[in-house]
GUDONU-350792 format. One record per residue: residue in one letter; z, y, x of N, C-alpha, C, O in turn. Coordinates in pm, whole numbers, plus 50000, padded with zeros to 5 digits. Example, Ala and Ser with C-alpha at 12.3 -4.5 7.8 and 13.67 -1.06 7.14 Angstrom:
2
A507804943151319507804955051230507804967051320508464966851424;S507084977551285507144989451367507875000351290508045011451341;
//
This chain:
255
X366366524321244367056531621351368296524221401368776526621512;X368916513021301369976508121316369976502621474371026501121536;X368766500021527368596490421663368706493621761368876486421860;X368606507021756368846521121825369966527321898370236532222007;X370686523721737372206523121869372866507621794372606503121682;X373636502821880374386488821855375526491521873375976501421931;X376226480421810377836479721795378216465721787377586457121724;X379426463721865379906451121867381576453721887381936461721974;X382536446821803383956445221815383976428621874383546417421849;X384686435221955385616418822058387146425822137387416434022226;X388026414822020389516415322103390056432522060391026437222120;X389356440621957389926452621949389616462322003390266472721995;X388016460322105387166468622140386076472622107385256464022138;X385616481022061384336488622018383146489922132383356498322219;X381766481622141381486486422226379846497722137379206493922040;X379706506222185378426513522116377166512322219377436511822339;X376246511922190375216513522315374276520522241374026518022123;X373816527922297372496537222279371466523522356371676518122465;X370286520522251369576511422294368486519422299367766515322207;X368006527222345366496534722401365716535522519364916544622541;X365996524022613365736530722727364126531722783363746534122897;X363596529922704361986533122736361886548222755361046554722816;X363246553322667363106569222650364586577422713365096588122679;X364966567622815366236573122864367696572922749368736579622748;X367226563022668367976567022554368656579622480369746581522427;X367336588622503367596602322437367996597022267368026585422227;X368226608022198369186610022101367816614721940367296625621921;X367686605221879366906611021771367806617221663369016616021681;X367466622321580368016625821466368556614821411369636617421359;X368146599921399368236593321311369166588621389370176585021329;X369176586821537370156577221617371456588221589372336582521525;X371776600921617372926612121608373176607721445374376609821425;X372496602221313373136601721229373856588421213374886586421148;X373116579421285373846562821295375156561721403375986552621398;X375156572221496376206571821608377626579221525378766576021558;X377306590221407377676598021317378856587121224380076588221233;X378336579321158378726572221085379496559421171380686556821153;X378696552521260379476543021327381086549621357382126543921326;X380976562221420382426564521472383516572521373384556578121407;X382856571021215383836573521114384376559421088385546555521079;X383286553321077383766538521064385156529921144386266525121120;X384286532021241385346527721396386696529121365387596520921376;X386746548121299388176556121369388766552321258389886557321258;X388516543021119389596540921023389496519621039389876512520946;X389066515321137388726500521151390016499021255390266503821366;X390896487521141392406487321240392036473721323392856467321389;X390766470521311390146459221446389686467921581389306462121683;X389736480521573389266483521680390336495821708390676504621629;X390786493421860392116503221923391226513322012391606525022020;X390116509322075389606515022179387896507022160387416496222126;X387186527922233385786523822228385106528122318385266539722355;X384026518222386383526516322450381846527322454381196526222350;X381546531922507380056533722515379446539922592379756551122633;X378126531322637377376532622733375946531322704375726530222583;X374896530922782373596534822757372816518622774373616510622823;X371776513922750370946501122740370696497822884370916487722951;X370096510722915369596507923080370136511923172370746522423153;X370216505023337370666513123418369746526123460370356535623509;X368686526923449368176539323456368826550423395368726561823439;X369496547223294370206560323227371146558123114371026549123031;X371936565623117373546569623009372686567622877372526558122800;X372096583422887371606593622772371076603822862371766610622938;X369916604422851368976621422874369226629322773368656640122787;X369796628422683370666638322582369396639722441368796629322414;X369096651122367368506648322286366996645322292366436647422399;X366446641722213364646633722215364066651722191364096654922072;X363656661322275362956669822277362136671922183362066683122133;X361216660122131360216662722027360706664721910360306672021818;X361656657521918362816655921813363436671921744363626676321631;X363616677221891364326689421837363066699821801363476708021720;X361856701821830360956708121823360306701621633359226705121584;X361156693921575360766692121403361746700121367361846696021251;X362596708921375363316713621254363176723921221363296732421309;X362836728621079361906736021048362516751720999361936760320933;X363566751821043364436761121100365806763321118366706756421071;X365996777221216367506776821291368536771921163369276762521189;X368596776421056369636767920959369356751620946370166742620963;X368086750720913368186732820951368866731521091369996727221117;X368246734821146368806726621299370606736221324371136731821426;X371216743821277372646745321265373166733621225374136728221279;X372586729521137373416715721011372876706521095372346698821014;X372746704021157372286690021186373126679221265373486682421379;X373466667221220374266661421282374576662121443373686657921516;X375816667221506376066667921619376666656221681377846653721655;X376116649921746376526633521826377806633021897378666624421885;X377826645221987378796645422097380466646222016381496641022058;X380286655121881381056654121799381666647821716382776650121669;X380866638721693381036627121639381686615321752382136604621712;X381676617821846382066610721922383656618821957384706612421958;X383596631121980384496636722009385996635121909387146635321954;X385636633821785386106635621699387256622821696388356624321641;X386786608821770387416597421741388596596721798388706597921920;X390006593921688391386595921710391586585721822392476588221903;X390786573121837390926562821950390656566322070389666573322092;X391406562522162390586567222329388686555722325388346544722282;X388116565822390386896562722421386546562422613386396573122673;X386506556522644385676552722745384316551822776383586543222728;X383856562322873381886561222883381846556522986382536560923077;X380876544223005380086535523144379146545923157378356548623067;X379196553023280377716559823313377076554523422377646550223522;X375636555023399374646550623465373656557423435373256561623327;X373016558623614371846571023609371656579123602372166587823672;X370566581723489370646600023426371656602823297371336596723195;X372726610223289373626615023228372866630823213372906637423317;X372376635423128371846651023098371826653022977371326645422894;X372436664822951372126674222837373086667822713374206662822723;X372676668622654374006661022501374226648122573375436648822597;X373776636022625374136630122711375036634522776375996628722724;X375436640622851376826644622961377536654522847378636659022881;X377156657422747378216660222629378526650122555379196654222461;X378396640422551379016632122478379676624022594380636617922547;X379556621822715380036618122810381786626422825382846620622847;X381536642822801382326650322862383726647822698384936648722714;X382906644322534383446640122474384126627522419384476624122306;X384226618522611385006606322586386286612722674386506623822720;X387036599922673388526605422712388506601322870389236607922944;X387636590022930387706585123052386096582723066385266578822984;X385986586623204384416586223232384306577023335385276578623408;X383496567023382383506554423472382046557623504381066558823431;X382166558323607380296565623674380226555023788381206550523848;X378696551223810378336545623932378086549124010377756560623981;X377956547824113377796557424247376066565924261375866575824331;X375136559824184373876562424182373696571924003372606574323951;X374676574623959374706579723832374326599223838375056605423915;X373706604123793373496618923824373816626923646373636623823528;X374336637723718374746645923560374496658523560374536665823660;X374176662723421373096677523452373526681923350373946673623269;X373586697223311373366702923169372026709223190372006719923251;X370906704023148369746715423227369146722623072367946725523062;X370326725522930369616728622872369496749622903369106756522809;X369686752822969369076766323004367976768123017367386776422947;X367276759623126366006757323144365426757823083364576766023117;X365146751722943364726748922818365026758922725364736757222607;X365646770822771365386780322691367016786522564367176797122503;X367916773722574369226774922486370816772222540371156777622646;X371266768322506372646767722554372886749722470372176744822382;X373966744322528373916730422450375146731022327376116738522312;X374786722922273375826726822114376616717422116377406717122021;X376736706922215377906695922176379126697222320379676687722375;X379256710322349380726713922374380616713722537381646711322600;X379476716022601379536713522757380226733222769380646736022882;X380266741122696380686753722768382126749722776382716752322880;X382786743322674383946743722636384886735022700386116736322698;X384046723222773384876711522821384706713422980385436712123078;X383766715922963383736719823132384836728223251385456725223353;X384616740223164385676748923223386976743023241387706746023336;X387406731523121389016725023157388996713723183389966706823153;X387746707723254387796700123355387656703423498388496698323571;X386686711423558386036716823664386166733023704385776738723805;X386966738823571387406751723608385806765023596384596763423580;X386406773323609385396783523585383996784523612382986785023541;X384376784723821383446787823865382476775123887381266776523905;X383016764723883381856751923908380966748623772379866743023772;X381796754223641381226753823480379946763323524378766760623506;X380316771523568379076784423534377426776123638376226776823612;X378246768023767377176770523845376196757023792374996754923809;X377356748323714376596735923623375686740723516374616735623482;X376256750723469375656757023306374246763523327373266762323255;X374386770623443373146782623480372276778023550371126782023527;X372486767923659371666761123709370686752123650369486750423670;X371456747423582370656736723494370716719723610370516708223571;X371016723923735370656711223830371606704523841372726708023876;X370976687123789372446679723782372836669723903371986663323965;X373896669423923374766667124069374886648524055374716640723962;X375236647124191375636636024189377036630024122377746636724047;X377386614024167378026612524069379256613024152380376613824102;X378986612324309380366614624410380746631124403381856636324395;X379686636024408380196650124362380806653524239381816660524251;X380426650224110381276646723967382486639723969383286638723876;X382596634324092384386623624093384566636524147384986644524063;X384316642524293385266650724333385366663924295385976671724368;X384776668024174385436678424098385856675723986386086684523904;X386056662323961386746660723854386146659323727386806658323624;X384996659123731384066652223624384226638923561384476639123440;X384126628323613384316613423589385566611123689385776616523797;X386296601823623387626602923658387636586623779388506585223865;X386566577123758386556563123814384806565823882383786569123822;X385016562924021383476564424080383986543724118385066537824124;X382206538324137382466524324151380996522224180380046530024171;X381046511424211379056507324264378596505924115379316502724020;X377466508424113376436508824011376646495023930376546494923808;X376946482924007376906467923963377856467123893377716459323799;X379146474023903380756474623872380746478523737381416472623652;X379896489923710380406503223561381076494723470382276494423442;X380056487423424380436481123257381646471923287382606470623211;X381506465623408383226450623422384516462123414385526461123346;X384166472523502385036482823512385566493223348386446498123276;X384836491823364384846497623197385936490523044386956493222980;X384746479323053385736466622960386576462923009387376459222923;X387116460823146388586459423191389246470523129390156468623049;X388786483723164389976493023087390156493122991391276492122940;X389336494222945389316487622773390496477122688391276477522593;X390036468722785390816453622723392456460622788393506457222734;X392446465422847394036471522895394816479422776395836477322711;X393736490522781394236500622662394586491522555395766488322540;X393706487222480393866476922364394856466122390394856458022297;X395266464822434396516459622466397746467022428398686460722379;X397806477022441398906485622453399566493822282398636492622202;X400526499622226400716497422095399026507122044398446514922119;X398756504921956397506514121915398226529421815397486538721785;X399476529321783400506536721737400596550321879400336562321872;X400966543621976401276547922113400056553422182400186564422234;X398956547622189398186550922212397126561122175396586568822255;X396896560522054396816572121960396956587021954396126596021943;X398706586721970399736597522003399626599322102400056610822114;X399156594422242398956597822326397686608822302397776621122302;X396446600222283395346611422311395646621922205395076632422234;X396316622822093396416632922051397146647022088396846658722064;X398736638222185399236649522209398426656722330398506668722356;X397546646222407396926659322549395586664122468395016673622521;X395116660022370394146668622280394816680222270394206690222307;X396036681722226396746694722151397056703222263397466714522234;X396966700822366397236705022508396306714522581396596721522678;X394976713522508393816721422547393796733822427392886742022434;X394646734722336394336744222265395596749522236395706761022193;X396476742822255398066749022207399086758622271399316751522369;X399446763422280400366769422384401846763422386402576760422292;X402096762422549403296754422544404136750622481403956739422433;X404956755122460406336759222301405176749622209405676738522192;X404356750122171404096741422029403656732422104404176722722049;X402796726522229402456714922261403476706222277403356694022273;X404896714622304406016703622354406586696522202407066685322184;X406396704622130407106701221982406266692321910406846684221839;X404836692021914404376684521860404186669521961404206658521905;X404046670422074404426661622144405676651222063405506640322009;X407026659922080408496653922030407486645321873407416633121861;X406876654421781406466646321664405696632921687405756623521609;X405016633121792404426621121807405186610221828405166599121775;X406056615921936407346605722028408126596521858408576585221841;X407956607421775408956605221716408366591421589408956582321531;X406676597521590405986593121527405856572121540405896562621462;X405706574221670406106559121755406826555721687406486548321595;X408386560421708409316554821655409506549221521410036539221473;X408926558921483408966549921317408156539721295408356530621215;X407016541421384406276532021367406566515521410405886505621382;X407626516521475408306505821511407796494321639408336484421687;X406606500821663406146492321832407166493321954406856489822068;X408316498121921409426506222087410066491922067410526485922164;X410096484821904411136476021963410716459122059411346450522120;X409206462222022408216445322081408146454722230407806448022327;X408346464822249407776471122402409376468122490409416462322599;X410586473422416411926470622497412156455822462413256454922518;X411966444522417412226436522401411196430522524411686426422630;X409796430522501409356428722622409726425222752409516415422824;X410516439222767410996445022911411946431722917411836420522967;X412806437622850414116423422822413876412022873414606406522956;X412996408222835412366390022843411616390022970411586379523035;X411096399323008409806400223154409206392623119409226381223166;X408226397422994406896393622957406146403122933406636413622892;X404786401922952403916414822839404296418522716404806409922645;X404176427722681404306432722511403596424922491402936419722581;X403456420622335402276419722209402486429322074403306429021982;X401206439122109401176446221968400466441121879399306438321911;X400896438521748400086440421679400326449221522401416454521498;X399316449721435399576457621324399176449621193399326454821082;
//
């Protein structure tokens, strides 16, 4: 299964690829347990600041899980326990970046919706169509949606099942970078190689404090914010960042 999904570090970037595309690079059990482990790995690997991932083909991201796949588990408690991908992805303290291309559907556009920056091509389409199919999706499209796209556009994504374009996904706020189809991935690893650049201390604290932002209420988001700020500081990257400034050069972080 290892071939299934791939991994490569360069310069402090993670890149992951779902390698399936005969099958849209839907999601097997075995690939959700290798994507599982890669991004425990990743999130304690001080070679990698920032991660990358995108799908094999331009035909598609992820069509989300392998259907046949979900039709083996031999019941609702097996399939409760069962490794969740989007979560595993969600979970990583590093900013993540998704190249989308194509078809983006179903745990696909949840694990999409569980990176921090989404980079879509102009020919890229995104769907939750698991209603259709009879369930609701388990890797967080009720939950992320609404505080990206707001109520009423969540419901008409969720119930419909019909997935939109990718100029329509920039302009509600779905994918945050629309670009020609040829662009995704240069576009992508440029941001990449940017972020990773920047202190990985700082960066960090960043996605954590607007993580805490979706669940906290003000008064504690601001305070734990101050802990992060403060967290930097000890960590001692403020003084290669003002020294920087000083000199009018780039920073260099390192750890």
């Amino acid at each position: 299964m290892t071939e299934e999904v791939l991994v490569s570090i360069d310069d402090f970037v993670a890149e992951i690829v779902l390698n399936r595309p005969r099958k849209l690079n839907a999601v097997t059990p075995g690939m959700a347990a290798r994507i599982e482990t890669l991004c425990a790995e990743l999130d304690r690997n001080e070679e990698v600041r920032v991660v990358l991932l995108r799908g094999a083909s331009e035909r598609a991201f992820c069509a989300g899980s392998d259907l046949s796949s979900l039709a083996e588990y031999p019941s609702a408690w097996k399939f409760r326990n069962r490794v969740e991908y989007a979560t595993a992805v969600r979970n990583l303290r590093k900013p993540v970046i998704a190249a989308l291309h194509g078809w983006v559907l179903g745990g696909g556009a949840e694990m999409a919706l569980a990176a921090d920056i989404r980079i879509a091509g102009r020919g890229a389409r995104i769907g939750f169509p698991e209603v259709t199919r009879g369930w609701v999706g388990g890797g967080g499209a009720s939950q992320m949606l609404p505080r990206l796209v707001g109520y009423g556009q969540a419901m008409r994504l969720l119930l419909t099942g019909e997935p939109i374009a990718a100029e329509e996904a920039f302009r509600l706020g779905l994918v945050e970078l629309l670009v020609e189809d040829a662009e995704v991935e240069a576009q992508a690893r440029a941001l990449c190689r940017k972020l990773a650049s920047f202190s990985p201390v700082a960066v960090e604290a960043v996605k954590a404090s607007v993580r805490a932002a979706l669940s906290a209420p003000l008064a504690t988001g601001l305070a734990y914010e101050n802990e992060m700020n403060t967290l930097c500081f000890a960590a001692g990257d403020h003084r290669e960042g003002i020294k920087a400034f000083e000199e009018k050069r780039p920073a260099s972080f390192s750890r």
